[in-house]
C-alpha positions as CSV (number, residue, x, y, z in Angstrom):
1,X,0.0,0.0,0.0
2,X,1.4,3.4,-0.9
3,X,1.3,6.2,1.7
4,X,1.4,9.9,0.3
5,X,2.0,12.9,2.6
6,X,0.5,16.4,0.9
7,X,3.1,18.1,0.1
8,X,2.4,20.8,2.7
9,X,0.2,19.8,5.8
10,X,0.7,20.5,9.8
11,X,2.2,23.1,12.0
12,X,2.1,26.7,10.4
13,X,4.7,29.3,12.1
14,X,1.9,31.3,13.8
15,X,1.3,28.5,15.5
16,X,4.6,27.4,16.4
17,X,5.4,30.9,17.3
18,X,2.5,30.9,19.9
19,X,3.6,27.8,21.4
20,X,6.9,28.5,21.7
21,X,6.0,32.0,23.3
22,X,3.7,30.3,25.7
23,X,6.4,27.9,26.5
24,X,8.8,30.1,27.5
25,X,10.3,29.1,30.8
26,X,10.4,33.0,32.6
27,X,6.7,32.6,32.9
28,X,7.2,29.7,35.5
29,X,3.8,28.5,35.6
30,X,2.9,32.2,36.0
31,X,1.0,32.4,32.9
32,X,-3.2,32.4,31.7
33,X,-4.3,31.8,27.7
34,X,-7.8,33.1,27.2
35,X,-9.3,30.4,25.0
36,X,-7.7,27.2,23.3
37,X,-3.9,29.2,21.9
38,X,-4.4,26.7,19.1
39,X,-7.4,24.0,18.2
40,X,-5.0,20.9,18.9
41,X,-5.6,18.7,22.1
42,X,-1.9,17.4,22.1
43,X,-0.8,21.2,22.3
44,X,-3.5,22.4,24.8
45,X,-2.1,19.1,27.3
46,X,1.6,20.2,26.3
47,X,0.8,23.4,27.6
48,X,-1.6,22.5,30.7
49,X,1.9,19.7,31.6
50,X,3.9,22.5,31.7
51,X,1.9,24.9,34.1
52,X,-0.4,26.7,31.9
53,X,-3.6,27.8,32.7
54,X,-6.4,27.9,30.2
55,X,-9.5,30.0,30.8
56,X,-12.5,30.4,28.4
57,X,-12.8,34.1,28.9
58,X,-12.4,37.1,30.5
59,X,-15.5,36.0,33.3
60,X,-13.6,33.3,34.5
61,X,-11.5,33.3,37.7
62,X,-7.6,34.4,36.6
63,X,-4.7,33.8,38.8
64,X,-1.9,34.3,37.4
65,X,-0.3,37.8,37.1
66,X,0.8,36.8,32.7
67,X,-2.6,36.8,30.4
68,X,-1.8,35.5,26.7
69,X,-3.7,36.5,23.5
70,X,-4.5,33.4,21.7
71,X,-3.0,33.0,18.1
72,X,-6.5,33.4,16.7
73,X,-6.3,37.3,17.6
74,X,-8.7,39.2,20.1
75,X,-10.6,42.7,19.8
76,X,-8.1,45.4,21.0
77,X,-11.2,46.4,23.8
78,X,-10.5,42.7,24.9
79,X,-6.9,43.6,25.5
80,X,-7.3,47.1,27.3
81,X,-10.2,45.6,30.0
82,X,-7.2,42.9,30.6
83,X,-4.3,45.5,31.6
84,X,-7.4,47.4,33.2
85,X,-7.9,44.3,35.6
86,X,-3.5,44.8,36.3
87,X,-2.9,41.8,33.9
88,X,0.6,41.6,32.0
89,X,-0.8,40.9,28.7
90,X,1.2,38.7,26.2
91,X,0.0,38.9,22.2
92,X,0.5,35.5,20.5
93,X,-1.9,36.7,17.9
94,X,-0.8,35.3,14.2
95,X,0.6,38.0,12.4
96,X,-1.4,36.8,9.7
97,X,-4.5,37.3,11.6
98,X,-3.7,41.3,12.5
99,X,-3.2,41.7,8.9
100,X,-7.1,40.8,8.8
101,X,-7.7,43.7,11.4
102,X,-5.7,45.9,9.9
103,X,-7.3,45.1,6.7
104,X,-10.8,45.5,8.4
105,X,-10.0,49.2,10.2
106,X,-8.7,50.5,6.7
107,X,-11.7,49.6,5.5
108,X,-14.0,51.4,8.4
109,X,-11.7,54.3,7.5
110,X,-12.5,54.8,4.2
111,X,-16.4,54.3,5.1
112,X,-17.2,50.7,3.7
113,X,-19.3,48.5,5.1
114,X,-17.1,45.6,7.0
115,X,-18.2,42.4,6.1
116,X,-16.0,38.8,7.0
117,X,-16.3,36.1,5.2
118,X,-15.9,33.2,7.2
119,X,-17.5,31.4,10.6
120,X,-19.9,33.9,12.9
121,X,-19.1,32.1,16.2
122,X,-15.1,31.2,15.4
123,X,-12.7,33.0,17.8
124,X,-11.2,34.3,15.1
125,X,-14.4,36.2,14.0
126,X,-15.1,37.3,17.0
127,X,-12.4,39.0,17.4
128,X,-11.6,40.5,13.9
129,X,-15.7,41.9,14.9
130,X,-15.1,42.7,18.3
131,X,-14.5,46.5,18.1
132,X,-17.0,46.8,15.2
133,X,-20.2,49.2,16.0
134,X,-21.4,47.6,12.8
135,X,-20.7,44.9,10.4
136,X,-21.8,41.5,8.8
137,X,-20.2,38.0,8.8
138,X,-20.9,35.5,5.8
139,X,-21.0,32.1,6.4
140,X,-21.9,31.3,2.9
141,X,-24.6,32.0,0.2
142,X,-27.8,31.6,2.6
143,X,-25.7,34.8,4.7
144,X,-25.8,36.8,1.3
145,X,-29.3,38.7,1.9
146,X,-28.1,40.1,4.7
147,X,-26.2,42.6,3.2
148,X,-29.4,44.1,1.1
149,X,-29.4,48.4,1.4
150,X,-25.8,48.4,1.7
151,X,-24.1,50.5,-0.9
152,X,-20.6,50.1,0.0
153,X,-19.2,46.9,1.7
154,X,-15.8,46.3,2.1
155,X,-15.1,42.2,2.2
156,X,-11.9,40.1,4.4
157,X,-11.9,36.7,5.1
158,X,-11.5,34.7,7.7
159,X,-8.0,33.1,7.7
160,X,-8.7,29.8,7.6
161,X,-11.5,29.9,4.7
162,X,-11.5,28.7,1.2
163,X,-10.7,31.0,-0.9
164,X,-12.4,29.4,-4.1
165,X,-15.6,29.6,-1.6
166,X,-14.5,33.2,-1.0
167,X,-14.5,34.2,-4.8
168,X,-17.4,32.2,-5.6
169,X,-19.5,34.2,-2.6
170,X,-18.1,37.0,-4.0
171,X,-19.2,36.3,-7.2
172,X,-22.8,35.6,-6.0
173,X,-22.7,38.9,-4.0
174,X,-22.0,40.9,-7.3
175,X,-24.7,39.4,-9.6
176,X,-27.5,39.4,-6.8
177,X,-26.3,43.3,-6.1
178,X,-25.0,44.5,-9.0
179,X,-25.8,48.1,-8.5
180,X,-23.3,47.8,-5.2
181,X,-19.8,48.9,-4.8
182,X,-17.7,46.1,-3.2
183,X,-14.0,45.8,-2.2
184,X,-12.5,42.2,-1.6
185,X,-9.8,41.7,-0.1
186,X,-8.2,38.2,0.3
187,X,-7.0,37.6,3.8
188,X,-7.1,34.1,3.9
189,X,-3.1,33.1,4.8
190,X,-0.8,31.4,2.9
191,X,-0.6,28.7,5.2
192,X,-3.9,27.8,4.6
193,X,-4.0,28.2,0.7
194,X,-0.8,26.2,0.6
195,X,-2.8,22.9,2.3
196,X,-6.0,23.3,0.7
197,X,-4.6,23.4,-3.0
198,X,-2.2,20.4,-1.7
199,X,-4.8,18.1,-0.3
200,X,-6.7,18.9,-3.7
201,X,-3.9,17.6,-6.0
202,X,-2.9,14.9,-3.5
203,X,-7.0,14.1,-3.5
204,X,-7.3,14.1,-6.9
205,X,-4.7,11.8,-7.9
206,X,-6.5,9.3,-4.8
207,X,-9.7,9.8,-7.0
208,X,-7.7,7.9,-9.7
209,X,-7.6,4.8,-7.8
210,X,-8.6,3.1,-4.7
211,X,-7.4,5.8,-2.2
212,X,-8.4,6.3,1.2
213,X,-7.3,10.1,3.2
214,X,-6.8,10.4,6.5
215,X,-7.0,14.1,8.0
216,X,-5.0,14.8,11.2
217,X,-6.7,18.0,13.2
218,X,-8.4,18.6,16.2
219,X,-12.0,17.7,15.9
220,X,-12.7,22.0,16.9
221,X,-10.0,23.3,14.0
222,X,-11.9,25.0,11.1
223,X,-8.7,24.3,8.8
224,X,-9.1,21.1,9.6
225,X,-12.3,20.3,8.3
226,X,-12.1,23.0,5.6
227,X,-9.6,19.7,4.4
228,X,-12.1,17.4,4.8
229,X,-14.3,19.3,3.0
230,X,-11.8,18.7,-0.4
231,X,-12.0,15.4,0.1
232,X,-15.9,15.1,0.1
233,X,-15.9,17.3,-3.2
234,X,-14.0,14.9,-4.9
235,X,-15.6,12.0,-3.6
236,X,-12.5,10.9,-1.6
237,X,-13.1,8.8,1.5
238,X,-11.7,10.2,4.7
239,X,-11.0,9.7,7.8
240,X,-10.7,12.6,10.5
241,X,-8.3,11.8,13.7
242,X,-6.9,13.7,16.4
243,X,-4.2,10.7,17.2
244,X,-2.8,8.0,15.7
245,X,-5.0,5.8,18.4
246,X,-8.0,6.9,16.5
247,X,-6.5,4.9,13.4
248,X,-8.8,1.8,12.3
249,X,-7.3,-1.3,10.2
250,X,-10.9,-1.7,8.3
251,X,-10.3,1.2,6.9
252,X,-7.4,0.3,5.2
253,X,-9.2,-3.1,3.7
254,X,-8.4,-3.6,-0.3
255,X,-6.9,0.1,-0.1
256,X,-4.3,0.9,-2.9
257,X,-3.0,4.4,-1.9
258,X,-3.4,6.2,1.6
259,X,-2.9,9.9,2.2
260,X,-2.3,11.8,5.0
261,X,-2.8,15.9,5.4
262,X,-2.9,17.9,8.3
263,X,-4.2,21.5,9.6
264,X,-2.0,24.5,10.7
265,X,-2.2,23.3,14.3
266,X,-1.5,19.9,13.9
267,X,2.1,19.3,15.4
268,X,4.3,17.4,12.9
269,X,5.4,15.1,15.6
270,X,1.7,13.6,15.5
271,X,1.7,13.4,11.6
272,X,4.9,11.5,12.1
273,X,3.1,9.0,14.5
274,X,0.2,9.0,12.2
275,X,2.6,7.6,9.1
276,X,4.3,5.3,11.5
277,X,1.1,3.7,12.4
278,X,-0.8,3.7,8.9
279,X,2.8,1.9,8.2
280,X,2.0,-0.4,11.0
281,X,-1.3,-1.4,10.1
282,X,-0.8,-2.1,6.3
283,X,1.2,-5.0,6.6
């Protein structure tokens, strides 16, 4: 049986930069994420082994003196109530995902509607909406009536979307309201692009023959299933994991050609145990 990595999966470096960051031995055990830094349960029990605390928001009971920003980003209001309360706070915000603020204030600026393409409830959204008076998020085409009376809408996505969903919302947006001005711009981060267009070639050539893909991701990462959601377009069987535990021989009955991805916050060290196990089971 043949076993075929894409040819970019796991880890991105905003993610490894957060870790790293929140790893860092001066905190001592002193040291609070609001929220999940990254949707991996390996890397949330890495950091809980060495000390961290985890809290789901700013409600909850902090004790440490060290708060850290998660690398999904937060609303800058979220940041100032957390020095207010006499917290050191620590950004481990992607860069990728300020650029999407950034984007978003320009935007404001220049008087354009804010609209984000991409999941309404996602800690991502919520904060690139946080310190928005006004604005609309588009989960996909059903979202698209919202946006009726606006003249002017100004359009980001959410990191972690497809961007051929993206342009083909976009698309829909223009001939439903053709008489509205719209600026797009495409947020969604390279690491991202780089695994969706991967898993679709390494998809497509498991299309040609008896292929099976297994997708490595916590079961909460929005990359992650954006993957899976390739490999149903194509008509590609997969299998979503968190661990290499989760890995079923059955499903590797009369299969010709097994491949393996992995979202942006999946360390490669469990993609490695993933291959070595798929390995395992084939003979």
């Amino acid at each position: 049986m043949k076993i075929t990595r894409a040819r970019a999966l796991g880890t991105c470096f905003g993610v490894r930069d957060a870790i790293e960051a929140a790893l860092d031995p001066a905190f001592k055990g002193d040291l609070t994420i609001v929220g999940q830094l990254v949707h991996n349960p390996q890397t949330v029990q890495k950091l809980r082994d060495h000390g961290v605390q985890m809290v789901d928001s700013l409600d909850d009971e902090i004790e440490s003196r060290n708060v850290m920003i998660t690398a999904h980003g937060t609303a800058e209001s979220v940041k100032e109530k957390l020095s207010d309360r006499g917290f050191t706070v620590y950004d481990a915000s992607c860069p990728l995902v300020l650029r999407v603020h950034t984007a978003v204030r320009r935007l404001v600026s220049e008087g354009w509607h804010p609209v984000v393409f991409g999941q309404e409830k996602h800690v991502e959204v919520r904060g690139i909406v946080g310190d928005l008076e006004d604005y609309t998020v588009v989960g996909g085409s059903g979202d698209i009536e919202k946006l009726a009376g606006k003249a002017r809408i100004g359009i980001v996505c959410q990191t972690t979307h497809r961007i051929t969903e993206a342009r083909g919302i976009l698309d829909e947006i223009r001939n439903r309201f053709p008489e509205m001005e719209v600026e797009f711009v495409d947020t969604v981060c390279k690491p991202t692009k780089d695994r969706q267009s991967a898993v679709e070639e390494l998809a497509d050539d498991l299309a040609r023959g008896q292929g099976v893909m297994v997708v490595v991701g916590g079961y909460n990462s929005s990359n992650t299933r954006k993957l899976l959601e390739v490999c149903s377009e194509r008509q590609v069987t997969a299998h979503h994991i968190e661990n290499e535990d989760q890995l079923e021989s059955a499903w590797f009955t009369g299969v010709e050609h097994v491949g393996i991805t992995a979202g942006t916050s999946t360390p490669h060290e469990v993609v490695d145990a993933v291959h070595v196990r798929i390995t395992e089971l084939s003979r």
